[in-house]
N, C-alpha and C positions, 0 to 999 in steps of 0.2 A: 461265911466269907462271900460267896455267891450272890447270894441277900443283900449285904454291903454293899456289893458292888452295881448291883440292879436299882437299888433305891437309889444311890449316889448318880448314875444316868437320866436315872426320872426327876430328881430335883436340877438336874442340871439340866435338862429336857425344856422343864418347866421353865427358868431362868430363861432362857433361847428363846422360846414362845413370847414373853412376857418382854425383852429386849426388839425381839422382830416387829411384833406388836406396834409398841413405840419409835419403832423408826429411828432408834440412835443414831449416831454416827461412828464411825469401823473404830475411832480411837476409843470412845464409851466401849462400845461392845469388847472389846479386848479387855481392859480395865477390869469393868464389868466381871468379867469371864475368870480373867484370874484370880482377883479375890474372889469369886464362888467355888470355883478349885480346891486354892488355896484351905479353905475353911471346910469342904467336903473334904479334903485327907483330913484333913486335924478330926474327921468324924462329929463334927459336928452340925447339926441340922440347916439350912437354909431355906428359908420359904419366899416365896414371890408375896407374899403380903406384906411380907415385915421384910423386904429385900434391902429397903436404905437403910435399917437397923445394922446390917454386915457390911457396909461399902466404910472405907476412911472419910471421913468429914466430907471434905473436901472433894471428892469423886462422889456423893451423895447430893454438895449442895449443886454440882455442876448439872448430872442427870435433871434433877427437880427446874431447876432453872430452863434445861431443856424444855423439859417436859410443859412448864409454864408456857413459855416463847412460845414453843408449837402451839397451843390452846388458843392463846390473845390471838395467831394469825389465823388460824380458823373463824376465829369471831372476829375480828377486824376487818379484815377483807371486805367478806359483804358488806359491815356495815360500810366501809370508806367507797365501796362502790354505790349504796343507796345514794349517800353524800354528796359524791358525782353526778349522779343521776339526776337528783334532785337540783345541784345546782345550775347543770346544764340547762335544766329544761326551765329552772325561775330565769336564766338570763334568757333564753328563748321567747318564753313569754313574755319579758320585759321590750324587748325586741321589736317580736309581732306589735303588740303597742305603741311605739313611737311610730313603728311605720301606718297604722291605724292613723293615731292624733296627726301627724302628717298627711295624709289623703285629704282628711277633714281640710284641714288647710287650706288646700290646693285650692284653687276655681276649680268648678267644673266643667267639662268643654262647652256646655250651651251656652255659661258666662261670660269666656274668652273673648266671644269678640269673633270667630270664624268667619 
């Protein structure tokens, strides 16, 4: 009984670790938490590998979903910051340029006439 009860802490241990990890949000992690519960009294196993295997459909595709979202904005970011970057500095350079081909233009003061 004691056993049960230590194993059932460590897989629920585990799930906590594996939720914190990914940074859910408190309504996930509730969810989450109670079907893991739920499914440790009924005595039967839960593992963090196979975790979306025990979630209802629907509380599975949401996490994943999460989980997605989070990902793209780690890679997005930079890249839409490169982006930026980059096109700031082609308008810049475009920039500098007119003001160049304009100088050219110009007389220059020996020609003016002074």
């Amino acid at each position: 009984m004691e056993e049960e009860k230590e194993k059932i802490k460590e897989e629920k241990r585990e799930i906590d670790i594996w939720i914190f990890k990914h940074k859910l949000p408190s309504e996930m992690k509730s969810q989450i938490s109670q079907k893991v519960i739920e499914r440790l009294e009924k005595k039967k196993d839960v593992h963090v590998e196979n975790l979306f295997h025990h979630l209802p459909q629907e509380l599975g595709k949401a996490v994943k979903r999460y989980l997605c979202l989070d990902l793209l904005k780690k890679k997005i970011e930079p890249f839409a910051a490169y982006v930026a970057k980059a096109a700031w500095r082609r308008h810049h350079e475009n920039k500098n340029l007119e003001l160049a081909k304009g100088n050219r233009n110009l007389p220059s003061s020996s020609t003016r006439g002074n």
